[in-house]
MIVEXTI-17552 format. One record per residue (C-alpha): residue number from 1; residue in one letter; z, x, y. Coordinates in nm, 3 decimals, padded with zeros to 5 digits. Layout:
BEGIN
+-----+------+---------+---------+---------+
: pos : code :       z :       x :       y :
+-----+------+---------+---------+---------+
: NUM :    A :       Z :       X :       Y :
...
+-----+------+---------+---------+---------+
//
This chain:
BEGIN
+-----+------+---------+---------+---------+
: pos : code :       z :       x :       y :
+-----+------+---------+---------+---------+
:   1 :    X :  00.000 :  00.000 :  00.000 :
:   2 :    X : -00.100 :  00.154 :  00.357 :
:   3 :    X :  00.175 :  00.227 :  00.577 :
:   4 :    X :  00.230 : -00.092 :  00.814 :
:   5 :    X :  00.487 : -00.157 :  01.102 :
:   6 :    X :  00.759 : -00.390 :  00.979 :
:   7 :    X :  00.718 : -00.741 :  00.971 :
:   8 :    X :  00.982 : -01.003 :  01.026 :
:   9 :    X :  01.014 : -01.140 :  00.636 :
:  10 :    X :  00.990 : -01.459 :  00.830 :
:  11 :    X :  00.593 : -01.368 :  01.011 :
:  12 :    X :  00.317 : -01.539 :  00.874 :
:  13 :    X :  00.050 : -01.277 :  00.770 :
:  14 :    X : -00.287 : -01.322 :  00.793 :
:  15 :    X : -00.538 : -01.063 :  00.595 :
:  16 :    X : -00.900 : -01.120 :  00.651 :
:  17 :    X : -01.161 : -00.839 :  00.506 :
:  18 :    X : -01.532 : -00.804 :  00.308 :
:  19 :    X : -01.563 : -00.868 : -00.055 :
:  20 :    X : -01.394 : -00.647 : -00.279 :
:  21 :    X : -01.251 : -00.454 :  00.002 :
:  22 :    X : -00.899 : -00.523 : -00.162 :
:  23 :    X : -00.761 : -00.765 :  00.076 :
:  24 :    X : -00.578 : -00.949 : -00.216 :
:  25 :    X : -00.389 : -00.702 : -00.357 :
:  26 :    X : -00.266 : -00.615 : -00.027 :
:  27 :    X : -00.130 : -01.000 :  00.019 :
:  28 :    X :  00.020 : -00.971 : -00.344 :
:  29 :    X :  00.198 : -00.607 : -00.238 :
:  30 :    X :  00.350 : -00.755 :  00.061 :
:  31 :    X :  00.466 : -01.069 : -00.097 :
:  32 :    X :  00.654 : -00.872 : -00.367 :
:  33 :    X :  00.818 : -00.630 : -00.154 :
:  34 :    X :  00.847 : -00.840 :  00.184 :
:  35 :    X :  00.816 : -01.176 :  00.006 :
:  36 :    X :  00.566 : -01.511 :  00.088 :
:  37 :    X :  00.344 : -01.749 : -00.086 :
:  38 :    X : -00.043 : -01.610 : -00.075 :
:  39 :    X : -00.275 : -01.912 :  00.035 :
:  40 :    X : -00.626 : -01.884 :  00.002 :
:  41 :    X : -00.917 : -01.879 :  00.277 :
:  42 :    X : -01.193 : -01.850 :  00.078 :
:  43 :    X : -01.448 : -02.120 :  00.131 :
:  44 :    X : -01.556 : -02.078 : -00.277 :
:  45 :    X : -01.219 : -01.961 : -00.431 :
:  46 :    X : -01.090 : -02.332 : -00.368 :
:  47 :    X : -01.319 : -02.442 : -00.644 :
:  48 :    X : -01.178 : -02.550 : -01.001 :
:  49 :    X : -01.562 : -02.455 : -01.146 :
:  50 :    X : -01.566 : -02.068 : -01.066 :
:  51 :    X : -01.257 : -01.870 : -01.143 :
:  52 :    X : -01.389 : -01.574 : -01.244 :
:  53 :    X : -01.751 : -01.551 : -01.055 :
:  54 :    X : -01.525 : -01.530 : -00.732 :
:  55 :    X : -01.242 : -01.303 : -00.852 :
:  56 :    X : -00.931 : -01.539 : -00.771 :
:  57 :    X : -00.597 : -01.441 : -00.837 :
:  58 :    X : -00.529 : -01.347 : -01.217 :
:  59 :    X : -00.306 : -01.577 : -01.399 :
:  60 :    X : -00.073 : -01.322 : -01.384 :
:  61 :    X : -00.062 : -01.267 : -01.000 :
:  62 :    X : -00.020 : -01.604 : -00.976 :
:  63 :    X :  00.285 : -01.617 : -01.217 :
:  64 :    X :  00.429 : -01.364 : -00.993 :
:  65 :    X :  00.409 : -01.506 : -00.648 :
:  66 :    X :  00.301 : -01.856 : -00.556 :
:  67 :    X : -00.054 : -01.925 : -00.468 :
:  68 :    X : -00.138 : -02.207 : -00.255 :
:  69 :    X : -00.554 : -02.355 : -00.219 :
:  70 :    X : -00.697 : -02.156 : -00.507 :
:  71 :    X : -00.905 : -02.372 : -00.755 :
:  72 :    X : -00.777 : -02.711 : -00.688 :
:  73 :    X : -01.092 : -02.878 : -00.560 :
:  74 :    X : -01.376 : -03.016 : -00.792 :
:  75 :    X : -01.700 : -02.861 : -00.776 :
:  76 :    X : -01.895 : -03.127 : -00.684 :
:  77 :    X : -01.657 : -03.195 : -00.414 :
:  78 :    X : -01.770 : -03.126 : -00.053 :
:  79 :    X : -01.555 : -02.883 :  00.165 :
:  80 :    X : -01.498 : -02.771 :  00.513 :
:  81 :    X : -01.298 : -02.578 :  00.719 :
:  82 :    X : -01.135 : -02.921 :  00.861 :
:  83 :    X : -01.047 : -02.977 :  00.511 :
:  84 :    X : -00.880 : -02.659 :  00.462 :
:  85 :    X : -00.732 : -02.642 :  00.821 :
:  86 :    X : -00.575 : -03.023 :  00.675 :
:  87 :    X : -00.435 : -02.854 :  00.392 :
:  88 :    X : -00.280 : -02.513 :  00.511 :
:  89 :    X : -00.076 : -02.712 :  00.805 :
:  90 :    X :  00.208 : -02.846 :  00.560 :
:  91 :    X :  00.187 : -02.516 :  00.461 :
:  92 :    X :  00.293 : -02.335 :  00.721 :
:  93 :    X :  00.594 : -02.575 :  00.745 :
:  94 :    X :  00.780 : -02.534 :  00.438 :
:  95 :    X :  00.842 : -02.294 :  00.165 :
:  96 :    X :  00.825 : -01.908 :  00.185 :
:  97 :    X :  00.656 : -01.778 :  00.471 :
:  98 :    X :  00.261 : -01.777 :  00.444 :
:  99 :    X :  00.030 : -01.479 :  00.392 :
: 100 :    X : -00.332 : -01.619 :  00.426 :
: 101 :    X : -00.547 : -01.426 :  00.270 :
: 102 :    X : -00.966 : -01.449 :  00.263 :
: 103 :    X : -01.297 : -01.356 :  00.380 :
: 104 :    X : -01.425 : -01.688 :  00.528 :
: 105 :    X : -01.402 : -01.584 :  00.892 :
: 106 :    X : -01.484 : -01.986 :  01.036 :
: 107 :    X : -01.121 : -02.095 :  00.818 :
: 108 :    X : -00.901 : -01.825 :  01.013 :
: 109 :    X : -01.081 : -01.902 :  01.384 :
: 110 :    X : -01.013 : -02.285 :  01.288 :
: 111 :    X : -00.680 : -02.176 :  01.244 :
: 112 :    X : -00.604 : -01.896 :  01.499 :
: 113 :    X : -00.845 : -02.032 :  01.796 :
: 114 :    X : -00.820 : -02.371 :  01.688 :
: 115 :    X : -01.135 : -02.654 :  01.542 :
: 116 :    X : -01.279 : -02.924 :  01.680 :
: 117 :    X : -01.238 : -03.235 :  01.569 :
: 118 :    X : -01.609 : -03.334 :  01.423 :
: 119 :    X : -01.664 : -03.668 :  01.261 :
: 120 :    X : -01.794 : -03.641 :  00.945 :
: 121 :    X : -02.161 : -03.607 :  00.862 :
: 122 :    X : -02.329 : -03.936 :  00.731 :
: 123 :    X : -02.485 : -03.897 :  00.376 :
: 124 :    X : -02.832 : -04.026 :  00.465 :
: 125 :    X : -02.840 : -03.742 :  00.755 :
: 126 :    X : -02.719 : -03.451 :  00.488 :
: 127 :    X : -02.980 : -03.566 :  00.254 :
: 128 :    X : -03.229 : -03.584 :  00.571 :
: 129 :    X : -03.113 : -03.159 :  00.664 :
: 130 :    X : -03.104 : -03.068 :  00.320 :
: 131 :    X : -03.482 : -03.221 :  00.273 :
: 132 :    X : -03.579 : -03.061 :  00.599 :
: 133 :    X : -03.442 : -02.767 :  00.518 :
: 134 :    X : -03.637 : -02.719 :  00.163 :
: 135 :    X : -03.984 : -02.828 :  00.346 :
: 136 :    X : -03.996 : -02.643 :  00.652 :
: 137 :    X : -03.666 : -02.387 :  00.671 :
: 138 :    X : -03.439 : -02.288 :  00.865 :
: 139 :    X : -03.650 : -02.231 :  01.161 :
: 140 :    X : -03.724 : -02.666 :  01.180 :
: 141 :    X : -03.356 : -02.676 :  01.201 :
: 142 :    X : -03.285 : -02.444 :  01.473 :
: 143 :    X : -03.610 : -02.530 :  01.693 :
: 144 :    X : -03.377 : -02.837 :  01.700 :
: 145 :    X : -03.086 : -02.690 :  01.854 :
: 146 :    X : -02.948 : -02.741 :  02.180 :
: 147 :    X : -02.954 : -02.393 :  02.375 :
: 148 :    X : -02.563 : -02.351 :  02.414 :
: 149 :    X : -02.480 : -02.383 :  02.029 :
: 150 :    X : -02.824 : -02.144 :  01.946 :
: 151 :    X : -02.649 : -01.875 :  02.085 :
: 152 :    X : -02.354 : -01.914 :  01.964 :
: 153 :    X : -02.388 : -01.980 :  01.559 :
: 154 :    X : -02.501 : -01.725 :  01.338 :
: 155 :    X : -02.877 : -01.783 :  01.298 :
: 156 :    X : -02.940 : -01.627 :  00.977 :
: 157 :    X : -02.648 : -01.838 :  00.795 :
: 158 :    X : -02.816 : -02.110 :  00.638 :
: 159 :    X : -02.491 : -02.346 :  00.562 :
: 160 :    X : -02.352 : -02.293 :  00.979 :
: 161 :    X : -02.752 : -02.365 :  01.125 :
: 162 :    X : -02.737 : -02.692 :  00.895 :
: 163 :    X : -02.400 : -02.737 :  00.986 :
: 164 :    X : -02.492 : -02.748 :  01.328 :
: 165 :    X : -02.803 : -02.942 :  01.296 :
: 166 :    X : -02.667 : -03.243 :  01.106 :
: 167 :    X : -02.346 : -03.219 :  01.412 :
: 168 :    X : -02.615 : -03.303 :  01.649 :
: 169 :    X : -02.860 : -03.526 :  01.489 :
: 170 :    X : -02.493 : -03.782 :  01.358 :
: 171 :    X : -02.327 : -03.741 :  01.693 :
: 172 :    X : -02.571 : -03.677 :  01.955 :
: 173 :    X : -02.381 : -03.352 :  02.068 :
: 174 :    X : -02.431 : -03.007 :  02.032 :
: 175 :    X : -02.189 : -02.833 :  01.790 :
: 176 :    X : -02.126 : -02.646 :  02.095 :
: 177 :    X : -02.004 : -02.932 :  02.294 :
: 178 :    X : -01.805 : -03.013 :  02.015 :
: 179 :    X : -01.603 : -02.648 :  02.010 :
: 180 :    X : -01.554 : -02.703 :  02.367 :
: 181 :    X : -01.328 : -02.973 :  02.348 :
: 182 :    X : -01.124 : -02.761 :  02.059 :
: 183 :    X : -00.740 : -02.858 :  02.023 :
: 184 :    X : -00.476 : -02.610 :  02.073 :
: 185 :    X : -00.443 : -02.400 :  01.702 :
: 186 :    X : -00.215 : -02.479 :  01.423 :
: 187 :    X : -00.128 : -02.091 :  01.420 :
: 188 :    X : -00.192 : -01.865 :  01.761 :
: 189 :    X : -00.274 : -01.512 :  01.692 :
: 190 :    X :  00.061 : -01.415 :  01.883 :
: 191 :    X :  00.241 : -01.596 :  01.625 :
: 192 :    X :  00.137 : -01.371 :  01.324 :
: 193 :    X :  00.035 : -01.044 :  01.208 :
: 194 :    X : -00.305 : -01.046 :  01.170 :
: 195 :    X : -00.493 : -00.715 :  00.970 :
: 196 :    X : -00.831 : -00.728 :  00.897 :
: 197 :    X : -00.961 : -00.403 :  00.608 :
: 198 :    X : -01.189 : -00.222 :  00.734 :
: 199 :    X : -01.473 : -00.150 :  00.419 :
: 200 :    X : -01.747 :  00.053 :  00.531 :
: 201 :    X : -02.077 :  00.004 :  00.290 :
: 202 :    X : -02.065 :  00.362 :  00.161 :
: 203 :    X : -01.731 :  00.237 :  00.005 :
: 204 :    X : -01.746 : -00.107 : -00.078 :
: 205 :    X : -02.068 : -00.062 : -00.269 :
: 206 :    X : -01.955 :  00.120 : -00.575 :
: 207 :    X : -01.660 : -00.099 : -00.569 :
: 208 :    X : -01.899 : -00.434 : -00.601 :
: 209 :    X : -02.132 : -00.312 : -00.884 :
: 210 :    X : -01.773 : -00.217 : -01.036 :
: 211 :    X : -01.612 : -00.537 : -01.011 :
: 212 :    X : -01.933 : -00.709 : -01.090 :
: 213 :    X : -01.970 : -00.521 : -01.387 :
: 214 :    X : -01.598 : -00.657 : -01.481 :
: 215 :    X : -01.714 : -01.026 : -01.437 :
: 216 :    X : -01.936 : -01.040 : -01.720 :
: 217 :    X : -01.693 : -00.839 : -01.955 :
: 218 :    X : -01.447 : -01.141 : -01.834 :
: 219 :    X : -01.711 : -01.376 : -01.934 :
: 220 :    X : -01.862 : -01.481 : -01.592 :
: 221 :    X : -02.216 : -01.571 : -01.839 :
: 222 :    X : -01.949 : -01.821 : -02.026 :
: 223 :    X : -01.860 : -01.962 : -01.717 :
: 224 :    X : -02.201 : -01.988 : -01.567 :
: 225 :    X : -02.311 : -02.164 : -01.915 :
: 226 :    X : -02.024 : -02.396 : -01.841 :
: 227 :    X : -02.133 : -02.505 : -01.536 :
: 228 :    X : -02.541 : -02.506 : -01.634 :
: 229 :    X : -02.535 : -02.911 : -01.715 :
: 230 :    X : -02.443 : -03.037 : -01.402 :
: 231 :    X : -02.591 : -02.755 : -01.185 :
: 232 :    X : -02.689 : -02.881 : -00.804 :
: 233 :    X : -02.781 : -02.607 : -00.601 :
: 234 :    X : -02.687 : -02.820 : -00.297 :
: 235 :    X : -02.346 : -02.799 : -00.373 :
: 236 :    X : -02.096 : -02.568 : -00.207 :
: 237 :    X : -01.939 : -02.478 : -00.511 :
: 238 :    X : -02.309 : -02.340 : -00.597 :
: 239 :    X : -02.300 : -02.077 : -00.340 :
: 240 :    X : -02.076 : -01.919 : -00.496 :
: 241 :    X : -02.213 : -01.517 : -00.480 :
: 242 :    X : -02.411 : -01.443 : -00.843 :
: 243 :    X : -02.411 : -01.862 : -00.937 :
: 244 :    X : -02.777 : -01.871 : -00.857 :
: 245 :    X : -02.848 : -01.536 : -01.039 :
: 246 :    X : -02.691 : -01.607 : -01.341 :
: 247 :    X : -02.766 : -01.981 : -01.384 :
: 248 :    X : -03.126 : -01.863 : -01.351 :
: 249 :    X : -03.070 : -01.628 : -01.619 :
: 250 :    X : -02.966 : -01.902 : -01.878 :
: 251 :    X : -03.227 : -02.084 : -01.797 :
: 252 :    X : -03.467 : -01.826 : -01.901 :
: 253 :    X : -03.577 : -01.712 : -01.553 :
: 254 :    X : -03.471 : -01.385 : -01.569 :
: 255 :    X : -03.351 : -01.112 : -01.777 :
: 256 :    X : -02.980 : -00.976 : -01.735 :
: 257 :    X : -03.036 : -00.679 : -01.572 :
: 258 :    X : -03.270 : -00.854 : -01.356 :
: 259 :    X : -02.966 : -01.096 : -01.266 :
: 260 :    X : -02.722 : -00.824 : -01.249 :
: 261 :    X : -02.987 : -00.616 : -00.955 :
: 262 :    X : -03.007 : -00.974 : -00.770 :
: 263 :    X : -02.650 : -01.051 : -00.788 :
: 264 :    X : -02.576 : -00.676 : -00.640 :
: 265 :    X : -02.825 : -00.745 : -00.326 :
: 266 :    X : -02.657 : -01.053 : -00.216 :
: 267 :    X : -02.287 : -00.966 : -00.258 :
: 268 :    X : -02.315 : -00.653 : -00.042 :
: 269 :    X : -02.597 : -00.861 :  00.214 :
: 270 :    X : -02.312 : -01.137 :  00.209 :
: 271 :    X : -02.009 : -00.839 :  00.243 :
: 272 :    X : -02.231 : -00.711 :  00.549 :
: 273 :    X : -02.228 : -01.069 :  00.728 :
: 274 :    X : -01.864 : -01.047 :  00.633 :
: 275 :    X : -01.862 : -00.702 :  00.834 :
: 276 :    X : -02.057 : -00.843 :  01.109 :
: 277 :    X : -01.819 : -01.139 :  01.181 :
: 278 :    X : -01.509 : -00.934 :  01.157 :
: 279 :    X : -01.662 : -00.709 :  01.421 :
: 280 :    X : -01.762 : -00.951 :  01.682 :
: 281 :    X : -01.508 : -01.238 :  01.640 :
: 282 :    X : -01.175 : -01.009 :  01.542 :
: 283 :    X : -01.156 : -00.728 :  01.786 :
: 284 :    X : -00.778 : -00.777 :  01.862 :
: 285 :    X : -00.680 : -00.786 :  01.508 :
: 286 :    X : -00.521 : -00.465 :  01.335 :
: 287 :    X : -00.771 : -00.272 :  01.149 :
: 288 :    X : -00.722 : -00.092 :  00.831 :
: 289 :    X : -00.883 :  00.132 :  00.609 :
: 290 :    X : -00.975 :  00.003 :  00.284 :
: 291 :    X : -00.958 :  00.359 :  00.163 :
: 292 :    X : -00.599 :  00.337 :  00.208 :
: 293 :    X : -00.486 :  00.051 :  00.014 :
+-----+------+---------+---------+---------+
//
């Protein structure tokens, strides 16, 4: 564990970093020696359908210390950060104190910066995006956009442009509009200690072919065959990093090492978004070196 200043066993903790940078052994270290429950902000860890593709918390780390958000929501379920932001707030008023741990950037702005309070998109007009979407891509979507929410979204994230299409086209509002009328945060950033790890490519690489590598010895295929019948690449749960890859491969599309090479590419394209956000949206966080943990 890297040396860190104290913190009050009472502090909420808040650990954002990259896939596979070692962010949640970190939580689990401070929990046992400073105690806390570890609650997840992962967008794709809160699944029931993908334990092992998305490298939650052994059994036995979550025998250890309690785990709070991790696998309890169906797969066909849909998700959002409101969701989440719903279900960490009794959280942070009872029990041990919290050490939030993930790499979904949106869930700890919701919750450090605060989320506005979006009605829900209509089914008609997610079937109408998602159509769109698959016909003309994601440049029909943002040619749609107001100007004030184009330059603010990340433009080469698929889910956040539909996001903020389907925001606009149900409510008649930019997405931007929207975040401008934010409520005050559930959690300020001068409440906690926040950390984000700091995971450099030349690093993290070796470390995700690694722990790739590990998911099909843990039987990742098994679990991909498990979810094959009622595959919907729609579905949230679907995005999960190396679903695609390896439900393809089942289905005959392609071989494993074929798989294995495309699974590799998007984990470390998805850890450099991961980077990218960190950079830009958590410049008054603590840094600290992955190397160290």
């Amino acid at each position: 564990m890297p040396s860190l200043p104290d913190i009050p066993h009472d502090q909420p903790v808040l650990i954002a970093g990259p896939t596979a940078s070692g962010k949640s052994a970190l939580a689990l270290a401070i929990a046992e020696t400073g105690g806390g429950q570890i609650v997840n902000a992962d967008a794709i860890q809160v699944f029931a359908n993908w334990r092992v593709l998305t490298a939650r918390p052994t059994p036995e780390d979550e025998a250890a210390v309690p785990h709070r958000l991790y696998g309890h929501v169906p797969g066909d379920a849909a998700y959002s950060a409101g969701h989440w932001l719903r279900e960490v707030a009794p959280i942070l008023l009872w029990g041990p104190r919290p050490i939030i741990v993930g790499g979904t950037g949106l869930y700890f702005s919701a919750l450090t910066e605060g989320l506005a309070d979006i009605p829900p998109t209509p089914t008609e007009i997610r079937a109408e995006a998602d159509a769109m979407l698959a016909r003309e891509g994601l440049s029909r979507l943002l040619a749609d956009l107001d100007p004030v929410t184009l330059a603010r979204i990340d433009q080469r994230n698929p889910m956040r442009v539909q996001r903020a299409w389907e925001v606009q086209r149900a409510t008649g509002r930019g997405m931007a509009a929207w975040q401008d009328d934010t409520p005050p945060p559930l959690l300020p950033l001068s409440d906690v200690a926040a950390f984000v790890v700091d995971a450099p490519k030349a690093y993290l690489d070796p470390r995700i072919e690694r722990r790739f590598d590990a998911m099909l010895k843990a039987g990742a295929l098994d679990e991909a065959r498990a979810n094959l019948p009622g595959w919907d690449p729609a579905r949230l749960s679907a995005k999960a990093i190396g679903a695609p890859e390896l439900i393809a491969h089942l289905k005959g599309e392609l071989d494993l090492d074929a798989a294995r090479a495309a699974v590799l590419v998007a984990t470390r394209q998805y850890a450099k978004r991961q980077r990218t956000w960190f950079r830009a949206r958590m410049k008054s966080w603590r840094w600290i070196s992955a190397e160290t943990l």
